[in-house]
N, C-alpha and C positions, 0 to 999 in steps of 0.2 A: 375753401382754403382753411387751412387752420393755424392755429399761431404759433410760433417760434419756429428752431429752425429740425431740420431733419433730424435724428439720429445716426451716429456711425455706427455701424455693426461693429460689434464686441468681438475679440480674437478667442474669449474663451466665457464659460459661463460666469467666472467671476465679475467682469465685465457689466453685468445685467442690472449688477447689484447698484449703479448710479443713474442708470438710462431706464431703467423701466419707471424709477418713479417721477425722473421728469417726463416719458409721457405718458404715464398717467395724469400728470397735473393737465398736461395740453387736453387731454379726452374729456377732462374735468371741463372745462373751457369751453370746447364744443358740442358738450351735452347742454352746458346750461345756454345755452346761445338761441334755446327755443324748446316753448312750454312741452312738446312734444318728447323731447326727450330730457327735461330737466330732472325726471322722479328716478332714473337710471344711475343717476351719480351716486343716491345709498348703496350702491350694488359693486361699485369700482374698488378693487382692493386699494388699501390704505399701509401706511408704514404698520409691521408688525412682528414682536420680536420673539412674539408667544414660543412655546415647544412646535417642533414640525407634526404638521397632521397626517399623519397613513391611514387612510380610510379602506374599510374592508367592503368589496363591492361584489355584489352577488345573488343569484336568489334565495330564496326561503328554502330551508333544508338539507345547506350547502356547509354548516360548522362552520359559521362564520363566526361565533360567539363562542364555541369549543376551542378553535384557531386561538382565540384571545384568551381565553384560559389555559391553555397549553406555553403560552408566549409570556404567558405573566407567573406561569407554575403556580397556578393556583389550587387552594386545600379540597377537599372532595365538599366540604357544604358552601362553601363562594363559588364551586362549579354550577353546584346545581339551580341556589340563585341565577346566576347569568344565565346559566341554559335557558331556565324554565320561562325568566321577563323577556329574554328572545321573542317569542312571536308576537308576546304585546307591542314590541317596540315599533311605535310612529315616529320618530323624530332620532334622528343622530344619536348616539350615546357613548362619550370618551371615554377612555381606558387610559392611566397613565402606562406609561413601558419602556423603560431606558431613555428616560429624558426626554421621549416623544410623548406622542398622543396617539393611539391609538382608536378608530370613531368607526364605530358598528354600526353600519346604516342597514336602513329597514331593507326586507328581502325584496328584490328588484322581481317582475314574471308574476306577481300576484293576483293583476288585475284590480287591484286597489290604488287608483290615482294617490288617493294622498301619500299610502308608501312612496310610490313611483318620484313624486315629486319633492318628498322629505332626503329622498338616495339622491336624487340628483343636486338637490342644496347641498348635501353633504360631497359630492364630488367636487363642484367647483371651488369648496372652498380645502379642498384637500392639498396634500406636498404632494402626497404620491400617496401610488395604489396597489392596496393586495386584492386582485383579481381573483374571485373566489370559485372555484367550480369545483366538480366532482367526478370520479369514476368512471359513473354513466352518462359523459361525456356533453357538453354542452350543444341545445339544441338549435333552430336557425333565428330564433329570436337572441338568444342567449350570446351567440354569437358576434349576431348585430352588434349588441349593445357594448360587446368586448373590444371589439376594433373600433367602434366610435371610440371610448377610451384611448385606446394607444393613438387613433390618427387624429380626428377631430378635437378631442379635448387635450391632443398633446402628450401625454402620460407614458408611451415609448418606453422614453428613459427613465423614466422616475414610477414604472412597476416592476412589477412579480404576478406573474399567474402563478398560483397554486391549484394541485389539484389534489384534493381533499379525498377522506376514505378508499385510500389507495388501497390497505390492507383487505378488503371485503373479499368474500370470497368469489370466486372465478375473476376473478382481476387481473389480466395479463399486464403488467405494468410497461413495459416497452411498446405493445402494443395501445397503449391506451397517449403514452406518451406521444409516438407519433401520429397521430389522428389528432392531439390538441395539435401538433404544430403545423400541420397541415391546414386546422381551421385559425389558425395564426395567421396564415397569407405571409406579407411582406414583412412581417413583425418575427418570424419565426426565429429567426438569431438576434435578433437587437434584446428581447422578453425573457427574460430568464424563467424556467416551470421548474418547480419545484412540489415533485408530489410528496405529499403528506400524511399523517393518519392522526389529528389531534386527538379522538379518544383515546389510541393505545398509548400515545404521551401520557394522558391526564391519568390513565391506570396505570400506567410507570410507576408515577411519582405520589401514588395516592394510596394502593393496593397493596395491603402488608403479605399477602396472604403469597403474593410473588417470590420465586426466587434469587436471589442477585443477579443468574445467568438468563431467568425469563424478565426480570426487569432492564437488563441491560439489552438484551436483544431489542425489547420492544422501542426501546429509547435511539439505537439506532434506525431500524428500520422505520420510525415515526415518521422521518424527512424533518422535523420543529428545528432542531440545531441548525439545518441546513437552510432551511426558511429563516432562521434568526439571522445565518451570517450577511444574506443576499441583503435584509434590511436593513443592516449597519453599512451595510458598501453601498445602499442610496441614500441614507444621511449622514455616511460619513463629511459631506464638507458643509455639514452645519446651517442656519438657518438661513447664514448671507449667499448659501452657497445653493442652497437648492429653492429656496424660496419665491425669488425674485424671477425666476424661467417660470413657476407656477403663478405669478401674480402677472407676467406677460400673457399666459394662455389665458386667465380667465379675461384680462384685458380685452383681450380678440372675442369671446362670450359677451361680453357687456355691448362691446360696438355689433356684434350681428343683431344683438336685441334693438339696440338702438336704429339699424336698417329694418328691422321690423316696424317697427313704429313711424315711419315713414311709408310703409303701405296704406295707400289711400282707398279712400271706400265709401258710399251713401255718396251725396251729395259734391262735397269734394270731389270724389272719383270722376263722375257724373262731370264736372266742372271742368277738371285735367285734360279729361279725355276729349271734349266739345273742343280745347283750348288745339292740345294736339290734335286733333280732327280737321281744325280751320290752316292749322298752320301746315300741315301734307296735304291739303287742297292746293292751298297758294303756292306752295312750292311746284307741287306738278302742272298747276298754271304756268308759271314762271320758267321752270324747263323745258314745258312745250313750246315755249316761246324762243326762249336760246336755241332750242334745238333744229327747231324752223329757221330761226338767224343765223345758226352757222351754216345750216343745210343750202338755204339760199345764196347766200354770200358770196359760197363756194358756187355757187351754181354760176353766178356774175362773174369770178373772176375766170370761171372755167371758158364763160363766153367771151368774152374778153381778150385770152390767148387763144383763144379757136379765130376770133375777127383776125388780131394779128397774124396767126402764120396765113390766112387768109390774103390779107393785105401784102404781107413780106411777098407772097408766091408772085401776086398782080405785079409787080413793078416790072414795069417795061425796061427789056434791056435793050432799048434803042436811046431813050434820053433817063433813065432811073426813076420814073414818072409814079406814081399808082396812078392808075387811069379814073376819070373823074367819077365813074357811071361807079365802079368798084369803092372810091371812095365814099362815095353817097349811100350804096349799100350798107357797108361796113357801120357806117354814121347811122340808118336807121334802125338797125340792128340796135345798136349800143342803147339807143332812146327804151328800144321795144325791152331790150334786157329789162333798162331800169325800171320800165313801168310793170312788169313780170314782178320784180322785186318786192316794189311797194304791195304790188298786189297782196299775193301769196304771205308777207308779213305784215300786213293790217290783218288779212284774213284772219292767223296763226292768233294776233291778240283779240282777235273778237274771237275764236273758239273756247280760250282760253277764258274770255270775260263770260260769253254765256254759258260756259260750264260751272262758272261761281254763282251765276246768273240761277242756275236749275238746282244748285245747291242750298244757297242761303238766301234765295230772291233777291229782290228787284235794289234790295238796300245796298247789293255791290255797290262803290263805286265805275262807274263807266270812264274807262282810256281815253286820252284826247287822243284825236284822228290823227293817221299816219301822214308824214308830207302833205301829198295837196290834196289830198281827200278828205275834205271837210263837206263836197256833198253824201257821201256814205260810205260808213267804216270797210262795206264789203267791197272793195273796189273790183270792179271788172277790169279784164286787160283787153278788153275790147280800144281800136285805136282806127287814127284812119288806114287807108291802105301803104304808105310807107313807113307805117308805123311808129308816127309819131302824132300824140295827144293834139288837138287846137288853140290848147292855152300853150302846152311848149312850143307849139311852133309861131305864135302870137309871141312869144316873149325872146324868141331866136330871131325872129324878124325884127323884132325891136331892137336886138341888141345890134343886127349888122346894118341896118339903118344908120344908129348912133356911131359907129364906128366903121365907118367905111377903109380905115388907112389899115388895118389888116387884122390878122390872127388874134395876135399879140393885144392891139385895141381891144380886142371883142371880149379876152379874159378878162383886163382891167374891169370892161365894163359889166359884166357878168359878177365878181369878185363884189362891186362896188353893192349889187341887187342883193347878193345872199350875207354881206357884211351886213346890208341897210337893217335887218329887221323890219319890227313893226312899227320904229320910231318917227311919228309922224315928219313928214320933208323929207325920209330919206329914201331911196333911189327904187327900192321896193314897194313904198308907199304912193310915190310919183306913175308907179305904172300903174298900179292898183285903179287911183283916181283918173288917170288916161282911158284907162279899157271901160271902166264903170259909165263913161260918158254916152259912149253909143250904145245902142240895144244890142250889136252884134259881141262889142267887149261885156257888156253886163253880161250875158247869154255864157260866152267862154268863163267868164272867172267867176259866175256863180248860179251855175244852172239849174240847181236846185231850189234857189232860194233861201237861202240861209244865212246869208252874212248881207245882202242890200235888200232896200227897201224900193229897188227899181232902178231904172236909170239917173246916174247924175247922187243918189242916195246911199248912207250905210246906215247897217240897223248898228244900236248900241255896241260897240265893241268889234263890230261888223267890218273896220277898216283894217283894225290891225289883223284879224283874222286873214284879209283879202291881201296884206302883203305882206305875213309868213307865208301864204300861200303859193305867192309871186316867185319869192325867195324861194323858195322850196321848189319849184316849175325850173326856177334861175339856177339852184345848185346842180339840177340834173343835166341842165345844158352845159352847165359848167363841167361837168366830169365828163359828156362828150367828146370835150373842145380837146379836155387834157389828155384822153387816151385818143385822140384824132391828129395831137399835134404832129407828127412827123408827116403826115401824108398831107396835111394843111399847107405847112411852111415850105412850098415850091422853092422860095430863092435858095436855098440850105442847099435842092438836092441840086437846081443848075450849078451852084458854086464846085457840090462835089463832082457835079461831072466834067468841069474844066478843070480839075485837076485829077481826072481820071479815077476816080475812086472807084474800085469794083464792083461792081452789081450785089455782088455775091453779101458784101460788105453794109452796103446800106440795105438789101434786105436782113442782114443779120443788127442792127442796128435798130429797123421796125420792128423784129421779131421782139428784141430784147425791150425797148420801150414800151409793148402792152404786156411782157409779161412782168414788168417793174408795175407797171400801172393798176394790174391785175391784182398784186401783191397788197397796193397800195387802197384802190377802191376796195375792195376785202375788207380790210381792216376799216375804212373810214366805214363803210355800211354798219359794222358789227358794233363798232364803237358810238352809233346813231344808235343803233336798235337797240343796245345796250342802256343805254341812256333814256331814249324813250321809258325802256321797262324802268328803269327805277325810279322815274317820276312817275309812275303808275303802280307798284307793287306796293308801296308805303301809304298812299290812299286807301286802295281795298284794305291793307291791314287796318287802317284807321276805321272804315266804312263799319269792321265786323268786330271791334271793340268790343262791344257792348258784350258778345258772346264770346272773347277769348280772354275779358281782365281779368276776371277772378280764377280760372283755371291756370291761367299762365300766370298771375302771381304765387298761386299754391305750387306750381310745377319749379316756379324757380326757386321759393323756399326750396321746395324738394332736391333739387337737384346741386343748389348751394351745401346742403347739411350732407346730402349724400356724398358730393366729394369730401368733404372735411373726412367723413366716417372713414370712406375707403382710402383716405391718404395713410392716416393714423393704422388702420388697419395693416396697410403694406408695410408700415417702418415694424409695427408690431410683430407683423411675420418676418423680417430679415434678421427684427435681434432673437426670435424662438429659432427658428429654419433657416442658420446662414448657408446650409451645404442644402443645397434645393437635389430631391430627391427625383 
């Protein structure tokens, strides 16, 4: 984020002249905000009231220093000075010129870095630019470098291409003219080109030996006057007026620098990348696992409306009945789904664990066990043959035992087992100690050995285990009971058949109760498995610390400064580029 607030975009370039230097100040703010980009700030333009800079840009042997002798009307021995310190010149060199500045930078195409890089200080700190070429027409570096100007550094409106020693001979001037604007591209009407011929200028106005009529020709045909006018019509609105669009674009230069320096690398890099590594590991853990959760879920509630129109088809249209042998069906079906369930999504989290597992070793954290599978995480969906478990049918028998007066009792009780948890006395806990007494309950509720120390006994922690367990066996019978109610509560349907209620109706009735229910166990699975994962995904992130703190604190510098940059940069670009091309 960065500080203050947005910028409005300006109706017109006067506009620029208040809003570029407040943000400048904000860029000021969030360069210094970190060692990394604090040394960028000397490089931010600053209030400045100097004359405007028109920097002449170009390669070596292009008259760019003839250009400024023609524009300055200078005597034949200050030409030849100039001309001759030309190719010595490494570093900028001003010219004053109708209240401007005029700044001959070193010839660009040399192959001498230090030029190269002396021309390009000199462009960013320029108003505007006289694009310098020639004749023999610009080549495909030359080119390059000419449209980065107009589009990348901005410059569009605030040039002039010249094209230099027009007058040479074989010089088709129309011809040469459309070929520059062709290598113009998108820029070819916005750029004004004006060709030129600075030495027959500077022989104009130097050379006695001319005619009036050979010196006035030559002075027309020169193109300089024509180059002078294009220059006053880009400063004509002054420094408040063209300045502050130029100290906007370099703005946008300073912040890309500054995204530069945020390229990580050595060690750092090395660190980022581990950081991001670990965390699209955990993540495609994590979605393997949702994705197994929704996939199952659906699979439950699919079977779930397959039982009911199953069930709806069974009712006898002699008394409205589901026939018992169909009800019991139905009923072990539901148990088998669920045990299908847990399977297939313990499984999903153990794939999941031992694929971090082959990753970053053994130092994973390990998931607690799904439902009642705390003898092993890979549950088999092996069951008896009606397809129900012998702990849930141990704990189904338990409950219609305790509640013999009907349906209705047997939820209560059921409700009371998966409310109880693992709080010692309570109703989960009480079965737990019940089944632990005989060798046949120890055997059912912990056949592995892992939560008692035998019969009558629990190992440390071993009881609560053994009635979330309980609870867990209890909730499945419990969402039996609820998508089983209509075909349970017998009195409901003799009532409706003394008042005649349609067949048709109370199977439409079943239908709609498992697929309400369908809806509803759906949701309750996903919102468990859901859960489960994220008591389990904030472990492993904790497990593998050790190898994601320093990458992921450098990443989130990183990715804190790089928004700041990229905000600033966008408000940057609305007040340069408010008509998006």
């Amino acid at each position: 984020m960065t500080d203050g607030n947005p910028v409005d975009v300006p109706e017109s370039d006067e506009g620029l002249n208040a809003l570029v230097p407040a943000l400048i100040a904000r860029a000021e703010s969030a360069l210094n905000a970190h060692p990394r980009t604090r040394g960028l700030i000397a490089s931010l333009p600053h209030a400045d009231t100097s004359p405007l800079r028109i920097a002449l840009l170009g390669p070596y042997s292009a008259g760019k220093s003839m250009l400024i002798a023609a524009l300055r009307r200078l005597p034949s021995a200050d030409v030849k000075k100039l001309v001759d310190a030309a190719p010595k010149t490494h570093e900028a060199t001003p010219h004053p010129w109708n209240g401007v500045t005029l700044v001959d930078l070193p010839g660009t195409l040399s192959g001498n870095d230090e030029h190269s890089d002396a021309a390009r200080r000199g462009v960013r700190g320029a108003d505007a630019l006289m694009i310098v070429t020639t004749s023999e027409l610009p080549g495909e570096a030359e080119t390059r470098a000419i449209l980065q100007a107009l589009d990348a550094d901005g410059f569009a409106d605030r040039s002039v291409v010249v094209v230099n020693k027009m007058n040479a001979e074989n010089s088709d001037r129309d011809v040469i003219l459309d070929e520059i604007r062709k290598r113009l591209g998108p820029f070819a009407d916005r750029v004004p080109v004006v060709p030129t011929d600075a030495r027959d200028y500077v022989d104009a106005i130097n050379d006695p030996e001319l005619t009036d009529d050979q010196r006035e020709l030559l002075l027309a045909e020169s193109g300089v006057d024509a180059l002078t006018a294009e220059l006053r019509r880009i400063i004509a609105p002054g420094v408040g007026g063209v300045r502050p669009k130029a100290q906007a674009f370099e703005l946008l230069r300073v912040l890309a620098d500054a995204e530069q320096k945020w390229v990580l690398d050595g060690e750092e890099l090395g660190a980022a990348e581990t950081a991001k590594e670990v965390k699209a590991s955990i993540a495609r853990a994590k979605e393997g696992v949702l994705s197994a959760l929704e996939r199952e879920s659906e699979v439950v509630a699919s079977k779930i409306r397959k039982a009911g129109g199953r069930a709806a088809a069974g009712v006898s249209e002699k008394d409205g009945v589901v026939p018992v042998d169909l009800a019991r069906a139905v009923s072990e079906e539901l148990v088998l789904t669920s045990t299908e369930f847990d399977a297939k999504f313990s499984s999903s989290v153990r794939t999941a664990f031992d694929a971090l597992i082959a990753e970053y070793g053994t130092g994973v954290a390990e998931p607690e066990a799904w439902v009642n599978d705390l003898d092993s995480p890979e549950t088999t969906i092996d069951t008896s043959r009606d397809g129900e478990s012998p702990l849930a049918r141990a704990v189904r028998e338990a409950a219609e035992k305790a509640a013999k007066a009907g349906a209705g009792k047997v939820h209560e009780w059921i409700g009371n087992v998966t409310t109880g948890g693992g709080a010692q006395g309570s109703a989960a806990s009480a079965i737990a100690t019940w089944l632990n007494k005989s060798q046949v309950g120890q055997k059912l509720l912990d056949p592995g050995g892992k939560i008692t120390n035998g019969v009558g006994k629990f190992k440390p922690w071993g009881k609560g285990k053994a009635a979330n367990k309980v609870a867990s066996t209890a909730g499945k019978v419990q969402m039996v009971l609820a998508v089983m109610g209509p075909l349970m509560d017998l009195t409901s349907v003799a009532q409706d058949q003394g008042k005649w209620i349609a067949i048709k109706k109370h199977r439409k009735m079943i239908s709609n109760h498992f697929d309400e229910e369908a809806r509803r166990q759906r949701t309750r699975l996903t919102d468990a498995g859901e859960q489960h994962l994220s008591e389990w995904i904030p472990e492993v992130e904790q497990s593998l610390s050790g190898l994601t703190k320093q990458g992921a604190a450098i990443s989130a510098e990183r990715e804190t400064a790089l928004e700041g940059i990229k905000s600033l940069r966008d408000e940057a670009e609305k007040l340069v580029r408010p008509a998006a091309d």
